[in-house]
DOMAR-789365 format. One record per atom (N, C-alpha, C, O): residue number from 1; residue in one letter; x, y, z; atom name. Coordinates in Angstrom, 1 decimal. Layout:
residues N
  vopa  nugu       X       Y       Z  kolke
   NUM     a       X       Y       Z     CA
...
END
This chain:
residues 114
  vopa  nugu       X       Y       Z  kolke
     1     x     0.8    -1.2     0.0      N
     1     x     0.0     0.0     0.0     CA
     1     x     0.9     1.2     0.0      C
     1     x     1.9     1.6     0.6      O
     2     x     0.5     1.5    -0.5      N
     2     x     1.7     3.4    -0.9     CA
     2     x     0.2     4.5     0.2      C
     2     x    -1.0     4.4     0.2      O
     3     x     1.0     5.3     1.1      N
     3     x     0.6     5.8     2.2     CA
     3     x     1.5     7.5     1.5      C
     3     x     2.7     7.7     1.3      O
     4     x     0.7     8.2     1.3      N
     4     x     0.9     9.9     1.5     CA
     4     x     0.6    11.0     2.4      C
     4     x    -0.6    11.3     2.6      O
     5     x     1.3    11.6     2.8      N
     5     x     0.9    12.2     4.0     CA
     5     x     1.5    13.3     4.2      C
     5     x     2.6    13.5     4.6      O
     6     x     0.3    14.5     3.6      N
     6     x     0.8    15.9     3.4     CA
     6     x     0.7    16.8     4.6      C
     6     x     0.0    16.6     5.6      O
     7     x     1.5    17.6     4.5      N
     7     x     1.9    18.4     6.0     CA
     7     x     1.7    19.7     6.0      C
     7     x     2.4    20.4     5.2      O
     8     x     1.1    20.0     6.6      N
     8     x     0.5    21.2     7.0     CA
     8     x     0.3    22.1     8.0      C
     8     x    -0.4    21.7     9.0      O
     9     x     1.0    23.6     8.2      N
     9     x     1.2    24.0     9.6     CA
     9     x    -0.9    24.3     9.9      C
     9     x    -2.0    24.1     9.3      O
    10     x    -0.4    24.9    11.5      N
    10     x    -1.8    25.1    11.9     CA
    10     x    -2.4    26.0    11.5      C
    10     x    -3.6    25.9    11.8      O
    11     x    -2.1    27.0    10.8      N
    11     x    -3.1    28.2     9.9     CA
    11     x    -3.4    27.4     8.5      C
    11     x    -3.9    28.1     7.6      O
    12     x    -3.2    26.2     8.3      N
    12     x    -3.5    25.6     6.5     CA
    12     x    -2.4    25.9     5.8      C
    12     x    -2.7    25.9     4.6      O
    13     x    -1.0    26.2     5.9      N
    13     x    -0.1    26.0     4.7     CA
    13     x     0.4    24.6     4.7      C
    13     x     0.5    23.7     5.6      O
    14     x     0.8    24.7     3.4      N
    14     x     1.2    23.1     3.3     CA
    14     x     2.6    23.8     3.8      C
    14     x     3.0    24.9     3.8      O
    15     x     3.4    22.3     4.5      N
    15     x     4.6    22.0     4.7     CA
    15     x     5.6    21.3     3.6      C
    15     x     6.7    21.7     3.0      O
    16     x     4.9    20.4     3.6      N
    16     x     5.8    19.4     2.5     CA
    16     x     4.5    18.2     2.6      C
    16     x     3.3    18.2     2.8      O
    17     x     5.4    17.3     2.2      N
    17     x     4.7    15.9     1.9     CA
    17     x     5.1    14.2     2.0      C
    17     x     6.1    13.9     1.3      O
    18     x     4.9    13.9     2.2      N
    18     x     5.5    12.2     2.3     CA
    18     x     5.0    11.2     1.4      C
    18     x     3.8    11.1     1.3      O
    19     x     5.9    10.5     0.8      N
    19     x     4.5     9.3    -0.1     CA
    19     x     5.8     7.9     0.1      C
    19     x     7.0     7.9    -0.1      O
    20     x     5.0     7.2     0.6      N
    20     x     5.8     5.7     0.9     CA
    20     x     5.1     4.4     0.8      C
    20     x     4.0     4.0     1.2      O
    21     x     5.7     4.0     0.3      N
    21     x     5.8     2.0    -0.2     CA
    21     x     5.1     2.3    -1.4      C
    21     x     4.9     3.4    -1.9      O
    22     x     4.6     1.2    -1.7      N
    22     x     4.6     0.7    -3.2     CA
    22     x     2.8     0.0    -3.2      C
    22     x     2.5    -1.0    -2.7      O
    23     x     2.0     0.9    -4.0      N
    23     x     1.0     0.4    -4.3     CA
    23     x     0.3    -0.9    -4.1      C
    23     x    -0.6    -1.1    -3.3      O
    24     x     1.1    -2.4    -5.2      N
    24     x     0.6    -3.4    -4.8     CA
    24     x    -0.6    -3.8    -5.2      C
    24     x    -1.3    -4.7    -4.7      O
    25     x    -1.0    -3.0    -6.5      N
    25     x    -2.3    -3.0    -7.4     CA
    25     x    -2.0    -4.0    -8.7      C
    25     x    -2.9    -4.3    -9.5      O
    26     x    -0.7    -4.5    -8.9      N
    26     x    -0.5    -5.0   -10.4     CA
    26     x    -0.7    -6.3   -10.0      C
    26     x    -0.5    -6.7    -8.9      O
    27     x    -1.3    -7.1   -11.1      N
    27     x    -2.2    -8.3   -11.1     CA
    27     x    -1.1    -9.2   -11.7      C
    27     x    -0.4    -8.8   -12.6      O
    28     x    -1.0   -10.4   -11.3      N
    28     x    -0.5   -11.6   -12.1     CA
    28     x    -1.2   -12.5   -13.2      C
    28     x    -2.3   -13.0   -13.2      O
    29     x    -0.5   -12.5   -13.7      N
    29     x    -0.8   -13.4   -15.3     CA
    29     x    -0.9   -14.6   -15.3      C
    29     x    -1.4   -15.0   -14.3      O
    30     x    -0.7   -15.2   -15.8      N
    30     x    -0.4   -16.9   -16.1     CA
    30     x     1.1   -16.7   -15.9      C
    30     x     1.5   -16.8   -14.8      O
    31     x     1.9   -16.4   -16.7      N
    31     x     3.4   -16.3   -17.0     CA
    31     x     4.3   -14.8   -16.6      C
    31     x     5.5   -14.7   -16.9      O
    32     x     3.3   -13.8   -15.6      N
    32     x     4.3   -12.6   -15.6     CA
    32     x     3.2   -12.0   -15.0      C
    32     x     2.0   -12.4   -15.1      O
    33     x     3.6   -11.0   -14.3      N
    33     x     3.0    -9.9   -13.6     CA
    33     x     2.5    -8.6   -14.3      C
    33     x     3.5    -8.1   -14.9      O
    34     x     1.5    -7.9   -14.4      N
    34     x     1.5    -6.7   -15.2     CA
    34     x     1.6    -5.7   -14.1      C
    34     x     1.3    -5.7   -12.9      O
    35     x     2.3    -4.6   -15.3      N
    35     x     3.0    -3.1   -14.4     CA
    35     x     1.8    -3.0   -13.5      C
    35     x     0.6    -3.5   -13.7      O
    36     x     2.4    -2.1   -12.4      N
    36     x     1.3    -1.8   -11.1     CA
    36     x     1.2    -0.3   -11.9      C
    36     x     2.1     0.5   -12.2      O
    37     x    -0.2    -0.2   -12.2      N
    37     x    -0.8     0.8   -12.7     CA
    37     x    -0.8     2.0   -12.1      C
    37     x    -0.5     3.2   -12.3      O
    38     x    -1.6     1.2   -10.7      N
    38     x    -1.9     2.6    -9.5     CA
    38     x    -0.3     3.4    -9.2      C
    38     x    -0.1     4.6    -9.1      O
    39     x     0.9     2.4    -9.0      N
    39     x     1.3     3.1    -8.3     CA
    39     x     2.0     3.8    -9.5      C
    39     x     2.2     5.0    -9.3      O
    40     x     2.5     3.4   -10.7      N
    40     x     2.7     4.3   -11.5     CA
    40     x     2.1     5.8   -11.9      C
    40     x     2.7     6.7   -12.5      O
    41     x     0.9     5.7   -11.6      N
    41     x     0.3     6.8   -11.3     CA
    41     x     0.5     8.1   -10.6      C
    41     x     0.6     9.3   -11.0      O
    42     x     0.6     7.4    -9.5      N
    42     x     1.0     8.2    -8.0     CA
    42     x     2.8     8.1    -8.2      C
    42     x     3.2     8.5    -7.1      O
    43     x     3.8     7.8    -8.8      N
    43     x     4.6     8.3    -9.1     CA
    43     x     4.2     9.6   -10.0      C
    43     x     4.1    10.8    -9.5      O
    44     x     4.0     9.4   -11.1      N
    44     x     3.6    10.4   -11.7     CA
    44     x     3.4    11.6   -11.4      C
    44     x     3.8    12.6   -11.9      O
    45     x     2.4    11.3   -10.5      N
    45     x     1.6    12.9    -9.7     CA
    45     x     2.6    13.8    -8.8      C
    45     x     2.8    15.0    -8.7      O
    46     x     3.3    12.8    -8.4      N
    46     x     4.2    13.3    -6.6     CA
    46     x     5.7    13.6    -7.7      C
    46     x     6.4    14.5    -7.3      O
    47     x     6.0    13.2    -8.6      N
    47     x     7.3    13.1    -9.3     CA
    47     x     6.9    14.8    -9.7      C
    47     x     7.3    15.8    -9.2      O
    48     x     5.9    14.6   -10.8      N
    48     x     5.7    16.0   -11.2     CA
    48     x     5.6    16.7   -10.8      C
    48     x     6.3    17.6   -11.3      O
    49     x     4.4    17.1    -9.5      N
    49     x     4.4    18.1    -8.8     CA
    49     x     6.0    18.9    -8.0      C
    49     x     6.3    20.0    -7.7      O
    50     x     6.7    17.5    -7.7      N
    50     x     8.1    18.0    -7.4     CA
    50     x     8.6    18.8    -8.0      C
    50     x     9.1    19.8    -7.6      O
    51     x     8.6    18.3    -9.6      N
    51     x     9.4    18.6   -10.4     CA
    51     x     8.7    20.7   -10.9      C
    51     x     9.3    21.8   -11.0      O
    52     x     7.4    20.3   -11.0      N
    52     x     6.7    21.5   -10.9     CA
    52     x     7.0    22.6   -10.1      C
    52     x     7.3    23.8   -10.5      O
    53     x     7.0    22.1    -9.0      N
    53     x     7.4    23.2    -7.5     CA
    53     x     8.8    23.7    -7.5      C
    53     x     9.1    24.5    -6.7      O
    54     x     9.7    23.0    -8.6      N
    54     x    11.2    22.9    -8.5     CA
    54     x    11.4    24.3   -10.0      C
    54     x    11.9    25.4    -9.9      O
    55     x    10.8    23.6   -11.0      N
    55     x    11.3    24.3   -12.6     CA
    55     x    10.2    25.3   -12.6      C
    55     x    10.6    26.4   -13.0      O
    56     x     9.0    25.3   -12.3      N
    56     x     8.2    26.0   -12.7     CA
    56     x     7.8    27.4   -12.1      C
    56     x     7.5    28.5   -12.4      O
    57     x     8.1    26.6   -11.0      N
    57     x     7.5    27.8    -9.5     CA
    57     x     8.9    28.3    -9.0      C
    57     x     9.1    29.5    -8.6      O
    58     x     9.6    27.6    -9.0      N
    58     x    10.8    28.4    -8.6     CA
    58     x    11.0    28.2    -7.0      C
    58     x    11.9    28.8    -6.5      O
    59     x    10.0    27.1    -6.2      N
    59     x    10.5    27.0    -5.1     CA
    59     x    11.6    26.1    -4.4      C
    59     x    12.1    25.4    -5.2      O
    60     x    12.1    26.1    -3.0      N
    60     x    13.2    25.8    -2.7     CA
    60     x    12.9    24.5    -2.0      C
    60     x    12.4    24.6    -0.9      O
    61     x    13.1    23.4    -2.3      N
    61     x    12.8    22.0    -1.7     CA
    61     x    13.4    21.5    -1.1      C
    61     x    14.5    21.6    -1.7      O
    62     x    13.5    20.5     0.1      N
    62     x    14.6    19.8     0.7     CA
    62     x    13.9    18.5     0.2      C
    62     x    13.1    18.0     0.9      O
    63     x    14.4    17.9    -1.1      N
    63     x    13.8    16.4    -1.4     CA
    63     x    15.0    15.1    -1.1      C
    63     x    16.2    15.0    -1.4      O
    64     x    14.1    14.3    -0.2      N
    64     x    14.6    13.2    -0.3     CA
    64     x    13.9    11.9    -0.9      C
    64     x    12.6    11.9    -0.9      O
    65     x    14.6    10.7    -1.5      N
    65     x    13.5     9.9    -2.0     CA
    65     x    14.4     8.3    -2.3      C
    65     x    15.6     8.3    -2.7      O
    66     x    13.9     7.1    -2.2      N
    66     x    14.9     6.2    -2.1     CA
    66     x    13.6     5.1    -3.2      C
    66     x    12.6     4.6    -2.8      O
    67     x    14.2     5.1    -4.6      N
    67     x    12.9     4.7    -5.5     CA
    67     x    12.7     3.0    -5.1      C
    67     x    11.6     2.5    -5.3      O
    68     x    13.4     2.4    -4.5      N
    68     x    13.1     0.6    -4.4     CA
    68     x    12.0     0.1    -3.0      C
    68     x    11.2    -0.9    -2.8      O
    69     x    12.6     2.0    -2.2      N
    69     x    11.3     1.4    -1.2     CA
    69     x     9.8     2.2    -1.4      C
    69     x     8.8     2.0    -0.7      O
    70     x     9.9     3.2    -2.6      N
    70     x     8.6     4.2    -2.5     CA
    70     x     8.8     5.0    -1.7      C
    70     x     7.9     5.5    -1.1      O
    71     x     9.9     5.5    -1.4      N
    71     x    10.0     6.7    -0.6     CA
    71     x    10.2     8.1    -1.0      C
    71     x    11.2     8.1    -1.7      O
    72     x     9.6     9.3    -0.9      N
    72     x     9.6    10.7    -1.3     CA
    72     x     9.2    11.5    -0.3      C
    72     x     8.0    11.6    -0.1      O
    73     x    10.3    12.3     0.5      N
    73     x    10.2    13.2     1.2     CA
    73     x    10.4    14.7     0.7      C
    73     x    11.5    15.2     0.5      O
    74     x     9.5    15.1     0.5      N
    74     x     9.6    16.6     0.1     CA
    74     x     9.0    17.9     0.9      C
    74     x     7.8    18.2     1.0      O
    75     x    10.1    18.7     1.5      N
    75     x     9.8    19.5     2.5     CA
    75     x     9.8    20.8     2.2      C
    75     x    10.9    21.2     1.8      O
    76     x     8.9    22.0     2.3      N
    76     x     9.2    23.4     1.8     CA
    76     x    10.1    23.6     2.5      C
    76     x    10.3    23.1     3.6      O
    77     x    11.1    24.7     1.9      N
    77     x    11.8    25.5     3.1     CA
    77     x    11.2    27.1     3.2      C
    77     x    11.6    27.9     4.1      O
    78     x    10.5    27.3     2.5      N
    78     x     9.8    28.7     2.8     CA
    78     x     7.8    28.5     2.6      C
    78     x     7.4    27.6     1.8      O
    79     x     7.0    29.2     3.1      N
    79     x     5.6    29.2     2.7     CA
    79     x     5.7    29.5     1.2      C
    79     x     6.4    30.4     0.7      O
    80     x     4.7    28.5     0.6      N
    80     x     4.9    28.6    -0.6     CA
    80     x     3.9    30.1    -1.5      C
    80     x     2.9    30.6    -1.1      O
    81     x     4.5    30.4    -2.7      N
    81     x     3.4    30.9    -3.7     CA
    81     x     2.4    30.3    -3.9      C
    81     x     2.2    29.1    -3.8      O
    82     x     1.5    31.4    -4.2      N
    82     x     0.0    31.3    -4.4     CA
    82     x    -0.2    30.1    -5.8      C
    82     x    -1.1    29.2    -5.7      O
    83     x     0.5    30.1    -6.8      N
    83     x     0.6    29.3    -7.5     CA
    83     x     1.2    27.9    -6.9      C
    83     x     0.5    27.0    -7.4      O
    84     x     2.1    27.4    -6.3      N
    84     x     2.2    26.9    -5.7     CA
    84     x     1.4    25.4    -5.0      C
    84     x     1.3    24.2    -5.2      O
    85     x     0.8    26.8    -4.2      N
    85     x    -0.5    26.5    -3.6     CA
    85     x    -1.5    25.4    -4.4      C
    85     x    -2.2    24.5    -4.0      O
    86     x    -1.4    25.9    -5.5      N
    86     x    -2.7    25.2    -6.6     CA
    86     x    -2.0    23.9    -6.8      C
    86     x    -2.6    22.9    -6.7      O
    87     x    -0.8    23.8    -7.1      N
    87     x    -0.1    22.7    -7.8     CA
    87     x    -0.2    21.7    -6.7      C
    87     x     0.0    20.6    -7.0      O
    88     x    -0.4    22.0    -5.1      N
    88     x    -0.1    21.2    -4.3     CA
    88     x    -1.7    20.7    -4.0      C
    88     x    -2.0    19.5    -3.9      O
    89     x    -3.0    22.2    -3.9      N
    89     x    -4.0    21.7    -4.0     CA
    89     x    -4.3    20.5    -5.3      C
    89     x    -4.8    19.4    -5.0      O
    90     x    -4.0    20.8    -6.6      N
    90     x    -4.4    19.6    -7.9     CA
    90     x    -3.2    18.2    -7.0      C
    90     x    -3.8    17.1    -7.0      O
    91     x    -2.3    18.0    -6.5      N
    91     x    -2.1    16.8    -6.2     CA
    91     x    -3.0    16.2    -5.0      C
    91     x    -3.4    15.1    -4.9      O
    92     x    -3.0    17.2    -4.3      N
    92     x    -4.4    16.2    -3.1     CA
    92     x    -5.6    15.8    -4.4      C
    92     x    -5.9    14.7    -4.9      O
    93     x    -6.0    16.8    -4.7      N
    93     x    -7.4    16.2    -5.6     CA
    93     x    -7.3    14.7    -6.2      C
    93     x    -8.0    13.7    -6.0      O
    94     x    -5.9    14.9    -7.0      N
    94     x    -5.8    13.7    -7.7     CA
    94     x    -5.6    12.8    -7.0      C
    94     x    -6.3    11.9    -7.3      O
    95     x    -4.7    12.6    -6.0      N
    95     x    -4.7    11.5    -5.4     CA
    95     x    -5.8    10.9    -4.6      C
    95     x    -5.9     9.7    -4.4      O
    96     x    -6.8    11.9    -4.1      N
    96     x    -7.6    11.3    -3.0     CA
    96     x    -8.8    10.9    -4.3      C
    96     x    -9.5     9.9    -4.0      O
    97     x    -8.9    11.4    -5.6      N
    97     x    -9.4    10.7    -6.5     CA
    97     x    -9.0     9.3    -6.7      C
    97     x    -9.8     8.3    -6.7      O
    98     x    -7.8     9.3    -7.0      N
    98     x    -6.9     7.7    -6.9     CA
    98     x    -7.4     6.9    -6.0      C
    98     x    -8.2     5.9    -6.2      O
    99     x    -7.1     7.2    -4.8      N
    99     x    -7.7     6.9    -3.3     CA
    99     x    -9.3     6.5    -4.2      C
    99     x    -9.2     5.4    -4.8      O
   100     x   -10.0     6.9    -4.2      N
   100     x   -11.6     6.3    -4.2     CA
   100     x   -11.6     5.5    -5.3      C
   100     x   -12.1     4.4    -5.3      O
   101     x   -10.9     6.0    -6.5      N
   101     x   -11.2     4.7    -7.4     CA
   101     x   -11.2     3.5    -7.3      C
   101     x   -11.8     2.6    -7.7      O
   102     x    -9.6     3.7    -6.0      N
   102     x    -9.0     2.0    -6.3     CA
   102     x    -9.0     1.3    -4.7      C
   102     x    -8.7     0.2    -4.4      O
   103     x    -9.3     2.4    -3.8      N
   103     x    -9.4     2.0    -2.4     CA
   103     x    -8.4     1.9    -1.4      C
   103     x    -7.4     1.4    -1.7      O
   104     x    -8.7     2.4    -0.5      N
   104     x    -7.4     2.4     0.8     CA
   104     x    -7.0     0.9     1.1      C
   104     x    -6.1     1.0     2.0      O
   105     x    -7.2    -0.1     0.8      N
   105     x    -6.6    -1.1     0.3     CA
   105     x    -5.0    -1.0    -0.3      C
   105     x    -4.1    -1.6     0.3      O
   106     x    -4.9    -0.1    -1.4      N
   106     x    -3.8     0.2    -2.1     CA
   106     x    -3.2     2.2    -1.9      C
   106     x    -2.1     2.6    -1.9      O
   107     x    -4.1     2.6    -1.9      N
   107     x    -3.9     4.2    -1.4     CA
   107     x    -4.3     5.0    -0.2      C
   107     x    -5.5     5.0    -0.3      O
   108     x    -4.0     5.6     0.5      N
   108     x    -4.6     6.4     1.3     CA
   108     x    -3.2     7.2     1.4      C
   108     x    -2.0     6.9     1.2      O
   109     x    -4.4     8.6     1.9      N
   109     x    -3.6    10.4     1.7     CA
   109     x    -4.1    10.3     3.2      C
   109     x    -4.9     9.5     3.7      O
   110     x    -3.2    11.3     3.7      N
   110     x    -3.6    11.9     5.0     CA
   110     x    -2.9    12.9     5.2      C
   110     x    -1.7    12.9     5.0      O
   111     x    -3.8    14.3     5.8      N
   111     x    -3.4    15.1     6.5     CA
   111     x    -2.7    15.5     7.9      C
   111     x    -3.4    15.1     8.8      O
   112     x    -1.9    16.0     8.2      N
   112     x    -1.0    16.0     9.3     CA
   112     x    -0.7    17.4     9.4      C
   112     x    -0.1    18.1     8.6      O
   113     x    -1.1    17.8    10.7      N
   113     x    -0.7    19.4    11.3     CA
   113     x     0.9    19.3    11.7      C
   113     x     1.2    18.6    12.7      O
   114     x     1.6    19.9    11.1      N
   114     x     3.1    20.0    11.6     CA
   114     x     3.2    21.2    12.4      C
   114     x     4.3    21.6    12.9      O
END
């Protein structure tokens, strides 16, 4: 199950974010396993938004991430821009979308007051 867990001080700014382990959604074949869908996914979202917050926005990130265990720690070092802001609101959306399609079984987000 891949577990994300975005951070948040006590007035509502985001902090950073956590996303860890490995979905565990890809189905076996007769002869072979097919790609895990979900969690390719949720790479996708948390990868890009990094990468977003990094080239696009211009913010300053302390990222750590270890790809064999699902590990991505990404921490602001300053309150973010208003734009920002949106790119980190569209990654909750999407995931907690993810989250309902395919079930906390394989995803769950959570919020955390830092």
């Amino acid at each position: 199950m891949t577990t994300v867990i975005i951070h948040k001080s006590e007035d509502g700014q985001y902090r950073g974010f956590v996303c860890m382990g490995h979905a565990g959604y890809a189905r076996r074949r007769m002869f072979r396993r097919e790609p895990d869908i979900l969690c390719s996914a949720i790479s996708a979202l948390v990868i890009g938004t990094v990468n977003a917050l990094q080239e696009l926005a211009g913010e300053k990130l302390d990222v750590a991430q270890n790809e064999a265990s699902g590990f991505l720690r990404c921490d602001f070092q300053e309150p973010l821009q208003e734009k920002s802001v949106l790119l980190m609101d569209a990654l909750v959306f999407n995931l907690e979308n993810l989250g309902r399609e395919y079930g906390e079984r394989y995803l769950q987000i959570k919020l955390e007051e830092v």
